[in-house]
C-alpha positions, 0 to 999 in steps of 0.5 A: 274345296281346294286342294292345297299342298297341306291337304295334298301331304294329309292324304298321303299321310293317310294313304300310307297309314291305311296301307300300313295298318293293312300290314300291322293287321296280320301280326296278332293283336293280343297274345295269350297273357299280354298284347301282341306285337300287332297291337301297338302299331295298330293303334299308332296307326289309327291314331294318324288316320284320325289326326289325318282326317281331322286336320284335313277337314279343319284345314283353313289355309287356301295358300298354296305353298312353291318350293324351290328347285334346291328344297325339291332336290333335298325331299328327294334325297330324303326320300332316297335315304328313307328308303334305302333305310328301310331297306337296309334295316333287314341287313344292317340292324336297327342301331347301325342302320339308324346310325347311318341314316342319322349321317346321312340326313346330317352331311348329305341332306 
């Protein structure tokens, strides 16, 4: 089985779900009249873990896919301004920082 850049993606993909359902998993799952607030990222999380595994089991493609130096550069950027996005939701809130971010990935991506 060869590893190709789709598979290699999934297994990132689901690398970070299961880190991130590690996390979801200390919030309570139910509260005493409804769900919790850890319910539905709990679920939204097992559900990627799941599509993860299928596609990566189900994957036919064997092409291996060469991105150029400009696309490399504009994943990193995206990747610089995800993080500074989480970062700065604390800060900023969730409508100034999503509005920041949208600029970002429109002028600056």
């Amino acid at each position: 089985m060869k590893l190709s850049s789709n598979r290699l993606f999934l297994l990132a993909v689901a690398l970070i779900s299961g880190f991130l359902l590690s996390q979801s998993l200390s919030w309570p799952l139910q509260s005493q009249y409804t769900i919790g607030p850890g319910f539905l990222p709990t679920v939204m999380l097992v559900v990627i873990i799941v599509c993860c595994v299928l596609l990566f089991i189900f994957d036919k493609s064997t092409a291996d896919i060469h991105l150029s130096k400009r696309a490399l550069t504009r994943l990193g950027l995206y990747l610089v301004g995800l993080v500074a996005f989480v970062l700065l939701m604390e800060h900023l809130g969730i409508i100034s920082s999503v509005a920041v971010f949208t600029f970002y990935i429109i002028f600056a991506v």
